[in-house]
Every structure is written in structure tokens, then in C-alpha cells.
C-alpha positions as CSV (number, residue, x, y, z in Angstrom):
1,X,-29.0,-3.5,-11.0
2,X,-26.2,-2.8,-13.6
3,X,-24.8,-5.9,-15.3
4,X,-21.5,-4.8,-14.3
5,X,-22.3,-6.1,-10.8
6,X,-22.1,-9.5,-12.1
7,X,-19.2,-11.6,-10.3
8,X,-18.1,-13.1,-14.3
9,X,-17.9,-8.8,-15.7
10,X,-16.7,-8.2,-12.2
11,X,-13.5,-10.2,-12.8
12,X,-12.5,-8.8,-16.6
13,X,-10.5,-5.9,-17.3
14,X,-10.2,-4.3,-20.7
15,X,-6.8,-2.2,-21.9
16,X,-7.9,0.5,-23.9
17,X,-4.1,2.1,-25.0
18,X,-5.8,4.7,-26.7
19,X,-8.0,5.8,-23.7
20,X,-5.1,5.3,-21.7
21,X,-2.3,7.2,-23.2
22,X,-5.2,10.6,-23.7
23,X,-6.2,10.0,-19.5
24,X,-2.7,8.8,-18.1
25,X,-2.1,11.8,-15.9
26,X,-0.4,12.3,-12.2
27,X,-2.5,11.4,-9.4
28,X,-2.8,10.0,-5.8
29,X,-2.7,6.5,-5.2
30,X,-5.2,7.0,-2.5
31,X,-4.0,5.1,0.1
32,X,-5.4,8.0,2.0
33,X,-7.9,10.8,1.8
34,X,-6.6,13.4,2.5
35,X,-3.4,12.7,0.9
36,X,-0.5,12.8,2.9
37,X,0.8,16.0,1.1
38,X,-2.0,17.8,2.8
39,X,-1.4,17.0,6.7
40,X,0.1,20.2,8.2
41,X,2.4,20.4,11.4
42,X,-0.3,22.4,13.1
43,X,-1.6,18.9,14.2
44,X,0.8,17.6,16.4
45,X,1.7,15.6,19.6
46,X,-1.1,17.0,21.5
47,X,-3.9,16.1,19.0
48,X,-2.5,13.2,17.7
49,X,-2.6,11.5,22.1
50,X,-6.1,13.1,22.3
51,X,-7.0,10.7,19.1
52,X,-5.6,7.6,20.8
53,X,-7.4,8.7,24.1
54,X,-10.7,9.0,22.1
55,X,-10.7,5.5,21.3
56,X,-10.8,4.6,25.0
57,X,-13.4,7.7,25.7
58,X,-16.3,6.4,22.8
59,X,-15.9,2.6,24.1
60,X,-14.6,1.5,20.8
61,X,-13.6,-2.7,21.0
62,X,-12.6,-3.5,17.7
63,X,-8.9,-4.2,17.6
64,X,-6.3,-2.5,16.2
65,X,-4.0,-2.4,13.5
66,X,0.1,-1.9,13.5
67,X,2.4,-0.7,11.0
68,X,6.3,-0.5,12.3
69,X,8.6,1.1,10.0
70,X,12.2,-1.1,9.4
71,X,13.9,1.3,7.6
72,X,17.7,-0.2,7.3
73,X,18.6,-1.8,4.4
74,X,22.5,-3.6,3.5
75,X,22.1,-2.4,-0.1
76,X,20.2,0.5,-2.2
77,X,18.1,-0.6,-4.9
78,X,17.9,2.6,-7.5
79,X,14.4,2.7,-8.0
80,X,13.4,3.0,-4.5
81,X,11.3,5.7,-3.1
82,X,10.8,4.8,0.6
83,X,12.1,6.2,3.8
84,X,15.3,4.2,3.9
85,X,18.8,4.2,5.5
86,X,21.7,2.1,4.0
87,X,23.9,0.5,6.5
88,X,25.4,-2.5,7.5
89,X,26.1,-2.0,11.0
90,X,23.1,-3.6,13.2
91,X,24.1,-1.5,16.0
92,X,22.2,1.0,13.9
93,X,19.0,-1.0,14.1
94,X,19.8,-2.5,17.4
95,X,19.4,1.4,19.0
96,X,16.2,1.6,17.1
97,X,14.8,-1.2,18.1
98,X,15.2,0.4,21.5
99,X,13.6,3.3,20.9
100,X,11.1,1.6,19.2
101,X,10.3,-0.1,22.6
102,X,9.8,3.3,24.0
103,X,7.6,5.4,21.2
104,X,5.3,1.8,22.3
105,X,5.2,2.6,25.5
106,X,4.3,6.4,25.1
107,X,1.7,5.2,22.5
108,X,0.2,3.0,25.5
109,X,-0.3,5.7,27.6
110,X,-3.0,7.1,26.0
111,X,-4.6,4.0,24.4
112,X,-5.6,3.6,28.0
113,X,-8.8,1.3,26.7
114,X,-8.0,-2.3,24.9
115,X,-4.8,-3.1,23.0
116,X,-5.8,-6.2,21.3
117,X,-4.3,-6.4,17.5
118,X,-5.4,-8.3,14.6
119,X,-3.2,-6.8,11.7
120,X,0.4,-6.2,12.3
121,X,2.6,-5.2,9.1
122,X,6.4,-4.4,9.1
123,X,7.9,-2.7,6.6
124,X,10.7,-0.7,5.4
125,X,13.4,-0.4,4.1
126,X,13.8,-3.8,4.9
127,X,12.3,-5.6,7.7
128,X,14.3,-9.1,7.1
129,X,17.5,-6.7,7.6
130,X,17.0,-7.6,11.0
131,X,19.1,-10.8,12.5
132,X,16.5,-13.2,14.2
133,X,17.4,-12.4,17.9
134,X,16.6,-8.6,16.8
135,X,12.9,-9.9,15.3
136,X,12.6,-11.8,18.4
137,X,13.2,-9.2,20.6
138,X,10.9,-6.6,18.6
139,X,7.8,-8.5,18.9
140,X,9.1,-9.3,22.4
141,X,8.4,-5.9,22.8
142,X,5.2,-5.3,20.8
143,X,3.8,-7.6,23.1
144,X,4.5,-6.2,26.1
145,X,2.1,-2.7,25.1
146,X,-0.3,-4.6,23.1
147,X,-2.0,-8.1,23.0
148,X,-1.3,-10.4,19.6
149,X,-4.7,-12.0,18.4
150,X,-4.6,-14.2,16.1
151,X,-5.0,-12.6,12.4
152,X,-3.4,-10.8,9.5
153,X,0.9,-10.7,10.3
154,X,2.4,-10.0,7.2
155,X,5.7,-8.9,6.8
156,X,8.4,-7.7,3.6
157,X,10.7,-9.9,2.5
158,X,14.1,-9.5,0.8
159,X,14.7,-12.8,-0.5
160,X,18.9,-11.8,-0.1
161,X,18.8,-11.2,3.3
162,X,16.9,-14.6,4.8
163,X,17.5,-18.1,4.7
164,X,15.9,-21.1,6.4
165,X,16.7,-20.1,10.1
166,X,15.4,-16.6,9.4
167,X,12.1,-17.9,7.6
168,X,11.4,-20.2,10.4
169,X,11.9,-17.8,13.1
170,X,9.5,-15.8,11.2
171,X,6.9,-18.2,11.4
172,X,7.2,-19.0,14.6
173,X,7.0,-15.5,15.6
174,X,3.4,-16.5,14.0
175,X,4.1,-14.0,10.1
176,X,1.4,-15.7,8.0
177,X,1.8,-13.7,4.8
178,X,5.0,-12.3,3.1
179,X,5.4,-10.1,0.3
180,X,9.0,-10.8,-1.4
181,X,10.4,-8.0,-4.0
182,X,11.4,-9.6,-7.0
183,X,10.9,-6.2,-9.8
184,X,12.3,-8.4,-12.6
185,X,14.7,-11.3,-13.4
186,X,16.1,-10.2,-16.2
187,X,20.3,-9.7,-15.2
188,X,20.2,-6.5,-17.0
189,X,18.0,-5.1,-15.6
190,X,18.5,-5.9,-11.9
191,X,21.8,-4.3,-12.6
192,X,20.9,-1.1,-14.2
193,X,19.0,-1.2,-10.6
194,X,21.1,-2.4,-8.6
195,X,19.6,-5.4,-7.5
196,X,21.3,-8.9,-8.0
197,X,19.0,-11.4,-7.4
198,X,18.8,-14.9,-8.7
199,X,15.6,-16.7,-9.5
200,X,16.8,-19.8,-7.9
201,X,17.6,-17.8,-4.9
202,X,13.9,-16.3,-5.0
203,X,11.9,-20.0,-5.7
204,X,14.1,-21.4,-2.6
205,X,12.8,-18.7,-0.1
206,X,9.3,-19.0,-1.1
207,X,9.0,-22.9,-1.1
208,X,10.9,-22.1,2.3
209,X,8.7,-19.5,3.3
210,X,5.5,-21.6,2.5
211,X,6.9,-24.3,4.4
212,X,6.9,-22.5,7.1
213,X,2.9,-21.3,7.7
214,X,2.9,-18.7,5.0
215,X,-0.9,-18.9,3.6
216,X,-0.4,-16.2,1.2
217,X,3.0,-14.9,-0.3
218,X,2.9,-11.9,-2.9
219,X,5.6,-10.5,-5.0
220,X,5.9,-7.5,-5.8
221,X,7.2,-6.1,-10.1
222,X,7.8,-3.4,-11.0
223,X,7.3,-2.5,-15.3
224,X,9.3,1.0,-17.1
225,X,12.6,0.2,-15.2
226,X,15.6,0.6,-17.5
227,X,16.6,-2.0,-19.9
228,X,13.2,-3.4,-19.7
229,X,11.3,-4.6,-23.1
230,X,8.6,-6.7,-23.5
231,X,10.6,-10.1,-24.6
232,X,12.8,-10.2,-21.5
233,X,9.5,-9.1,-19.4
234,X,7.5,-12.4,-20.9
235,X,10.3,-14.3,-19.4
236,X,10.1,-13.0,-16.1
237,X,6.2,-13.7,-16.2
238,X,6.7,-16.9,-17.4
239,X,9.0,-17.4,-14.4
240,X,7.0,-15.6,-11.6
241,X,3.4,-18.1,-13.5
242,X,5.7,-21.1,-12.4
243,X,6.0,-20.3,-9.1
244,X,2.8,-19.6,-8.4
245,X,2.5,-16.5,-5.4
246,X,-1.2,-16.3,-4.0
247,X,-0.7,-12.6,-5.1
248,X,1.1,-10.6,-7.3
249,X,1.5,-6.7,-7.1
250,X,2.3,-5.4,-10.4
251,X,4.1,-1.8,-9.9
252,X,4.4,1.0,-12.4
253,X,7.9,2.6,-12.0
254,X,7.8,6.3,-11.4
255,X,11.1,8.2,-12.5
256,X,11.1,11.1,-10.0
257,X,14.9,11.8,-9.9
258,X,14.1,15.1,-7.9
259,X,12.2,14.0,-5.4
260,X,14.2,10.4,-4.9
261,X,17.6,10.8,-5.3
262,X,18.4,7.6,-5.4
263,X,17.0,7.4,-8.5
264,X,19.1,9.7,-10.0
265,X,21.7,7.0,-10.3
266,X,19.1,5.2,-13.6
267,X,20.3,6.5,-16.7
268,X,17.1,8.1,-18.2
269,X,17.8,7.0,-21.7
270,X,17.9,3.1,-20.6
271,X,13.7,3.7,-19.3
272,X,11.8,2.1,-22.2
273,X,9.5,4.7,-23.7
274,X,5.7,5.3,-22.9
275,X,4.7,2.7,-25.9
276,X,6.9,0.2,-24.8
277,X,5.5,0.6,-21.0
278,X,2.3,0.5,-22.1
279,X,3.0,-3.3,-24.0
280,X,4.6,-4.5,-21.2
281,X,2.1,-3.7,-18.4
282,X,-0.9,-5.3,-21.3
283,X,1.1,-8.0,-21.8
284,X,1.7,-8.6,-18.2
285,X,-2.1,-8.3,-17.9
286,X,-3.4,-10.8,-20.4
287,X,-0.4,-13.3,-19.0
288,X,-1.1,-13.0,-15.5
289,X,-5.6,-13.4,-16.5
290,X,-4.7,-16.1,-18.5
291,X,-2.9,-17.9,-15.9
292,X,-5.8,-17.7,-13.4
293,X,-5.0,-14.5,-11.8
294,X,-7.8,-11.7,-11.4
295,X,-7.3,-8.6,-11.3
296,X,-7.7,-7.0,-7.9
297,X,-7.6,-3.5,-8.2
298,X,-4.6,-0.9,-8.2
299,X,-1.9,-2.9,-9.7
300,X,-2.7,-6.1,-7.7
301,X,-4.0,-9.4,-8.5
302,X,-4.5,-12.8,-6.7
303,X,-6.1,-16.2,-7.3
304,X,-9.2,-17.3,-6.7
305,X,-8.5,-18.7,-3.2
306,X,-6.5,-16.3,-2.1
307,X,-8.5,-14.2,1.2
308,X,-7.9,-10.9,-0.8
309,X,-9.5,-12.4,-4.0
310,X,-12.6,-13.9,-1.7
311,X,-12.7,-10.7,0.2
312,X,-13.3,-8.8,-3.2
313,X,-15.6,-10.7,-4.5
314,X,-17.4,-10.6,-1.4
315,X,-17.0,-6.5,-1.4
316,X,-15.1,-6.3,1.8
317,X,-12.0,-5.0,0.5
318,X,-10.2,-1.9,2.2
319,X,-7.3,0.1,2.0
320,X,-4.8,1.5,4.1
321,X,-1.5,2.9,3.8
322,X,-0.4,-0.8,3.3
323,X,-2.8,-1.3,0.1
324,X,-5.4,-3.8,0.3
325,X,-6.5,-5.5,3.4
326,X,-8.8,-8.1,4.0
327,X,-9.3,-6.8,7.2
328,X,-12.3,-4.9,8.7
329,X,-11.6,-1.1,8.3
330,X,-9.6,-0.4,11.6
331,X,-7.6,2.7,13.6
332,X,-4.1,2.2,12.6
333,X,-1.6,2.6,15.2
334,X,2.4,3.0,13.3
335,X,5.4,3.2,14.7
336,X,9.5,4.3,13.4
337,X,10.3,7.2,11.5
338,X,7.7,8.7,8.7
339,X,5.3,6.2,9.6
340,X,1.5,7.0,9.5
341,X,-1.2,5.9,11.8
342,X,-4.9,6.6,10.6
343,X,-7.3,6.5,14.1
344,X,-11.0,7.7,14.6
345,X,-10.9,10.9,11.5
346,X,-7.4,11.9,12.4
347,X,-4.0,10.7,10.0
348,X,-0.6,11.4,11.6
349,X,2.9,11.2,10.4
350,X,6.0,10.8,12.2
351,X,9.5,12.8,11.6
352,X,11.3,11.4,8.8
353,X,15.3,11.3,10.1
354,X,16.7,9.1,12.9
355,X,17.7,11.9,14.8
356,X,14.8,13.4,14.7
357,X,12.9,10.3,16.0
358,X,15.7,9.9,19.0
359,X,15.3,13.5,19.8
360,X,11.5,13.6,20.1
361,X,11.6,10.1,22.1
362,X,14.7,11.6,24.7
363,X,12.5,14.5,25.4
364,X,9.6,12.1,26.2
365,X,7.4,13.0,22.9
366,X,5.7,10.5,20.5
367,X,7.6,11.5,17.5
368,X,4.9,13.7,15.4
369,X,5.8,15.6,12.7
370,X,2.6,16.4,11.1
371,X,-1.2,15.0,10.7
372,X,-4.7,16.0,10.1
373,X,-8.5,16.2,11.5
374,X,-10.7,15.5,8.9
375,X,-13.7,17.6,8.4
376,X,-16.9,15.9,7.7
377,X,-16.6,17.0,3.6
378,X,-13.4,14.5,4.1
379,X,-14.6,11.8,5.9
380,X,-18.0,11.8,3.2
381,X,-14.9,11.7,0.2
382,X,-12.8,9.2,1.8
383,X,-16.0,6.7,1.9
384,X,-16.9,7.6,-1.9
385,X,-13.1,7.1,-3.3
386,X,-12.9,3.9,-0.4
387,X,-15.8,2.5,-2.1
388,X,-14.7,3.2,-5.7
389,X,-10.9,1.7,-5.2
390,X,-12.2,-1.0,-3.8
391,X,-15.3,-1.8,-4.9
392,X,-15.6,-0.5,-8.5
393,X,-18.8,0.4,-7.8
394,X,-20.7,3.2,-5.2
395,X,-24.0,3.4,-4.4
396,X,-24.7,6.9,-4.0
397,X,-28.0,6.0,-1.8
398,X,-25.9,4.6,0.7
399,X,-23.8,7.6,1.2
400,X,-27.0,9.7,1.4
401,X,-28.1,7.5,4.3
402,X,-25.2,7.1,6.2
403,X,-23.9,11.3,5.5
404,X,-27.6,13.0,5.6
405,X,-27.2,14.5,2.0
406,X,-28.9,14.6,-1.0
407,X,-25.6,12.8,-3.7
408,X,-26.5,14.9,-6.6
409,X,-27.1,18.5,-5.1
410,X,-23.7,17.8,-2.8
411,X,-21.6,16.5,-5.8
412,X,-23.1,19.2,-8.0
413,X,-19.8,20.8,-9.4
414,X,-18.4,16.9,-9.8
415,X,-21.3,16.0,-11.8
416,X,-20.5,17.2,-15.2
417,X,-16.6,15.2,-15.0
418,X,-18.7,12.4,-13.9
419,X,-20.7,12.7,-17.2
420,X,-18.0,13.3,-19.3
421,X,-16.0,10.1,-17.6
422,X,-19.6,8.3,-18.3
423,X,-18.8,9.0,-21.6
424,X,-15.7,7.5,-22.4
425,X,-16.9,4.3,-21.2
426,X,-14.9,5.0,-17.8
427,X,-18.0,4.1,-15.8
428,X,-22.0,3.7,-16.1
429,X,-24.6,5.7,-13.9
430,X,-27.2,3.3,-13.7
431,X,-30.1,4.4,-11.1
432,X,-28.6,5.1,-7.7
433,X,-25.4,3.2,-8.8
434,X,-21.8,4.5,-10.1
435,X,-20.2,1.6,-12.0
436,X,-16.9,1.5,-12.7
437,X,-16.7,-1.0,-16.2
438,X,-14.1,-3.2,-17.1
439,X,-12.3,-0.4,-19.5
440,X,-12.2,1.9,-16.7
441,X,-10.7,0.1,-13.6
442,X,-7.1,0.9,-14.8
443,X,-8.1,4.0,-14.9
444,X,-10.0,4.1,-11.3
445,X,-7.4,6.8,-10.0
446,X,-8.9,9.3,-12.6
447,X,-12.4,8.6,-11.4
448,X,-11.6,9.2,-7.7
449,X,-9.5,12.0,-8.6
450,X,-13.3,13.5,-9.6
451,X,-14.4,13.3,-5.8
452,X,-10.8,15.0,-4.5
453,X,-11.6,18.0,-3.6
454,X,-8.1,19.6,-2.7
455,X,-7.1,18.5,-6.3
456,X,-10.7,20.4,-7.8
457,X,-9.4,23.4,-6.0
458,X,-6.1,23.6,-7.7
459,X,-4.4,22.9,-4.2
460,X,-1.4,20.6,-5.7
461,X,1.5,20.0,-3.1
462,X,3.1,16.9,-4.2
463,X,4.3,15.8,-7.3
464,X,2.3,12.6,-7.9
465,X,3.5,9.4,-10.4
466,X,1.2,9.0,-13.1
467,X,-1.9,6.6,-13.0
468,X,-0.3,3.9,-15.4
């Protein structure tokens, strides 16, 4: 076997600039295969109740996984790109929340076999917009359709909107990990964003947070927002080292002004250039390495102890529409407005607006606006690029036995990119193994773009953010 499947080559990463400024390119993140640009509305309500009534129909036990999408938020932070209303009148979420209640209930219906749930993830928007009594009453009512096992409750955290009550209502609703956004704390920039946020204001909420039965906490930065550079970036690291987060998510910013129009209020000419984002994201690297962090995959690293560090070095490392999971690979069930559940080899995607979510639920309907049956060319893809984001590594014998094909002869037209990728260093084909090497897991979005077969065709839809 390769010596790249050693846990100590495993664990390093090597920024090549000039490989990655020729192979930077726009690309899926992969959260999903297909990509959500590719579900169509021709899969609707009917299909999408007929995948939930599968589950019961096959005898499948394994529990479940929920999403719930939060999408109010008090303030609009100028980089965003989620699904996200601004508001600061909770009657808003308080009708929601009642609606939420209901798209449960209609979900229920046809999960007619076990509802027991070990993952449960709210986000948004933001989630911590909600008062406590409103967080109380929603997992009042997830609880009611589904039974809470113990396991993975993580929820996102805006450190302006919470305070000691709010934390500790959290925890006692039983949210073991939190993810708080932080982007940077450099005053310049959080105002060229729109986003005041003190560091004082962050370390309180996460020595509250931990004091509260939080066994891991991320925080989430963003690099290539306006008025960054690389000095005031070293500070923030230097700041976010100090308080020492289980996990880190380390964002690239993508400018889309024309599909996000919030972003449209950043001055382009503030953005530091490609160069500069390039320094900042190696220096953030060789900071965050340094100070014991390794380097997870897709912008995210942990420490040692952290589950999602074990569980990679353990190779049992997933990904969902929530990134990582420690989790074993589950159907995910999601609820609220342009939410997307993943069960059996269906994806599907709610409506996007409010009123279209209260229209669907008034008439009785889970609120579908799209999804998509895989065929079994998608399903064979999806466990290649699973294995590669996750893994950095694929062996193409076990895709032969668990798919009946012969790897070569099926991936004949990939073969030649996979050669070419082979040699610039991106990855080593050593036997029945695919390898991704430490100068190529920055790059790991290029190599599973290889295996994307609606991208080979020319098929684009969406407009994707670049890879770095």
C-alpha cells in the first residue's frame, strides 16, 4: 500500500501557489452528487412521500438525521449567501415555528416505520434568533413526530444574539456542539461587512457555551472579504489560536454579486486581490498546523481529540449538506424553506419563499419544490467523490465489488484526466488505489470534478465559487 496511507503523510498538506493559481477553477463543493443545480421540479411531493414510505417498506432501522432551516436573522451580514430573511419581529418566526410543527407532522405520515434520530442540525439564517421559549417550544415539537436519541445536536451560533440564559437553555435542550461565526476580528473589516462583533463578546459566549455541555465548538472564517490583508489576518489567528475551538472552518469568500444580492452592497475594489488571498489562506494554514490543528478536509480542521479528527483518521468521515459528520451515512429528513433532505437515492428541496412554504402547508402538501432519483451511474459517482472528499484516498476494487463493474473499462473516458492529474502530483495510482497526496488535497474539488459526469457533459447550470 501507498505511503500516503500513512496516518503521519495523512496529516500534512502542502500549498503549491503555483499549482494552485494554473488549477483554481469553479466547482461544486460536493456536499451532494448530483449537485443541487441538477434536481428538477418533475420530482415532486408524490415521489419525495414514496421515498420516506420506502424506508418503512425495506425494514431500514438506522436512525435518522434532521436538518431544520432557521432562516430569520435581526441583521444582514454582506457576504452571506444563504436563504435568509431580515427581521426583527418574532411574530415572523413565531408563525413559522407553527408551520414547522405541521410540515413534521405531514413528514410523519409517511415515515410510518421508526422515527428515532441521532443527528439533528439547525441552521439558518440564524437559529439563536429565536428567544428561548421559541427553542423550547421547537424541539417541543420535534419530539412529538420523532424520538431524540442521544447523539450529534449541533446547532449555529451568532455570538450577538445569545447570552448566558440562552446558552444554557441550549444545553439543556441537550445541543452538544455549536458552530459560532466569527469571519474576522479585524473592525474594518467586520464593517466593510457589516458585522460588529467584538472578540471579548465572542471568548465570553464560547467559555459560556463550553460551560454548558458543548464537547466540540467550531468557528467558522471566512479569507478574500474586503479590507482583508495578511497582517490584520495574523492577528485574528493569533486571537481565534488563543481560544482554542475543537474545530475551525476556514471559508474562502465567493464574490457572486449576481446571484447574492446582498453582496452587492461590498465595494469590489476593497476584495484583496488573488495573490493576497492566496497568502492569507497559506498563512492561515501553516498558523493553524503549527498550532496543533490538522487539516480535515474542505476548508476544515480540528485537533487531535476532536470526534471529527478521530473519525478521519479512523476513515469514517461523511458528508452531507451540513459538511462533515462524524456520523454513520444516514437518510436525512429537513425541514423550513429551501431545505434539502437526502433519503434512500432520492435528494429533495423545498420552496425557497415564506409564502411559498405557507401555501404548500395550508393546502396540506409537504412543501417540495424540486428533487431527484438517482440512477445507479449516480449512486456509483457519489461513493467514488464520497470517498475521495473524505477519505483522500479510493480504492477502486472496492467500488468494483460493491457496483459489479470492472473501474477501468467504466471510468474509461475519465482515465486520461486522471493521468494527467497523476501528473501534476495531484494524486498517485498505486495498484488498486487512488491517492490523493498532500499537494493535492486543496485541490480535491478538481479531482472529484473528474468523476462528475454532468460537468464532463458540458451540462453547467449553476455558477459555482472557485475551488480556493
Amino acid at each position: 500500500m501507498s505511503e500516503l496511507l500513512s496516518p503521519k503523510t495523512k496529516d500534512e498538506l502542502v500549498v503549491d501557489p503555483a499549482l494552485i493559481q494554473r488549477l483554481d477553477r469553479p466547482g461544486p463543493r460536493y456536499t451532494s452528487y448530483p449537485t443541487a443545480d441538477r434536481f428538477v421540479e418533475a420530482f415532486g411531493v408524490e415521489q419525495y412521500k414514496a421515498a420516506l414510505t420506502g424506508r418503512s417498506f425495506s425494514g431500514l432501522r438506522t436512525p435518522l438525521s434532521l436538518y431544520i432551516h432557521l432562516p430569520f436573522c435581526a441583521t444582514v451580514c454582506y457576504y452571506c449567501g444563504c436563504n435568509k430573511v431580515i427581521t426583527n419581529n418574532h411574530g415572523r418566526s413565531a408563525k413559522y415555528l407553527r408551520y414547522l410543527e405541521r410540515e413534521f407532522a405531514l413528514a410523519a405520515e409517511s415515515l410510518t416505520g421508526p422515527r428515532k434520530v441521532e443527528q439533528l442540525h439547525l441552521g439558518g439564517g440564524t437559529p439563536t434568533f429565536l428567544s428561548s421559549d421559541e427553542l423550547r417550544q421547537l424541539m417541543k415539537s420535534v419530539s412529538k413526530y420523532f424520538e431524540l436519541l442521544p447523539g450529534e445536536y449541533a446547532v449555529e451560533i451568532d455570538p450577538r444574539t445569545v447570552d448566558s440564559e440562552k446558552l444554557a437553555v441550549l444545553g439543556e435542550l441537550g445541543f452538544n456542539r455549536m458552530s459560532m461565526g466569527i469571519q474576522d476580528f479585524d473592525p474594518a473589516v467586520q464593517l466593510a461587512v457589516n458585522r460588529l462583533q467584538s472578540e471579548e463578546l465572542t471568548a465570553t459566549a464560547i467559555e459560556t457555551a463550553r460551560k454548558n455541555g458543548v464537547t466540540s465548538l467550531n468557528v467558522d472564517l471566512i479569507y478574500g472579504l474586503p479590507k482583508q490583508n495578511v497582517i490584520g489576518f495574523n492577528r485574528t489567528l493569533d486571537r481565534i489560536v488563543g481560544l482554542k475551538p475543537d474545530r475551525i472552518a476556514l471559508y474562502s469568500y465567493a464574490h457572486l454579486p449576481s446571484t447574492f444580492k446582498t453582496q452587492r452592497q461590498i465595494v469590489e475594489a476593497d476584495l484583496p486581490s488573488a495573490e493576497v488571498k492566496l497568502d492569507i489562506m497559506a498563512l492561515a494554514i501553516r498558523k493553524l498546523t503549527a498550532a496543533g490543528y490538522v487539516y480535515i478536509g474542505m476548508d476544515h480542521f480540528a485537533l487531535p481529540h476532536d470526534e471529527l479528527a478521530v473519525a478521519a483518521r479512523q476513515s469514517r468521515l461523511h458528508r452531507n449538506f451540513q459538511g462533515y459528520s462524524t456520523q454513520p451515512d444516514s437518510d436525512l429528513v429537513a425541514f423550513g424553506i429551501s431545505a434539502i433532505s437526502k433519503v434512500g437515492t432520492t435528494y429533495c428541496q423545498n420552496v425557497r419563499t415564506l409564502d411559498d412554504y405557507y401555501d404548500r402547508i395550508d393546502q396540506g402538501q409537504l412543501p417540495v419544490l424540486r428533487g431527484i432519483e438517482l440512477t445507479s451511474d449516480d449512486v456509483i459517482r457519489r461513493n467514488v467523490i464520497q470517498s475521495l472528499m473524505c477519505h483522500f484516498e479510493l480504492s477502486m476494487q472496492s467500488i468494483e465489488i460493491a457496483h459489479l463493474i470492472r473501474f477501468r473499462e467504466y471510468f474509461d473516458a475519465e482515465w486520461p484526466d486522471l493521468l494527467e492529474l497523476e501528473h501534476d502530483g495531484l494524486i498517485e495510482i498505486v495498484g488498486d488505489w487512488i491517492n490523493v497526496t498532500p499537494r493535492g488535497r486543496l485541490l480535491v474539488r478538481v479531482i472529484a470534478m473528474v468523476f462528475d459526469k454532468h460537468l464532463r457533459m458540458g451540462a453547467a447550470r449553476a455558477r459555482f465559487s472557485k475551488v480556493i
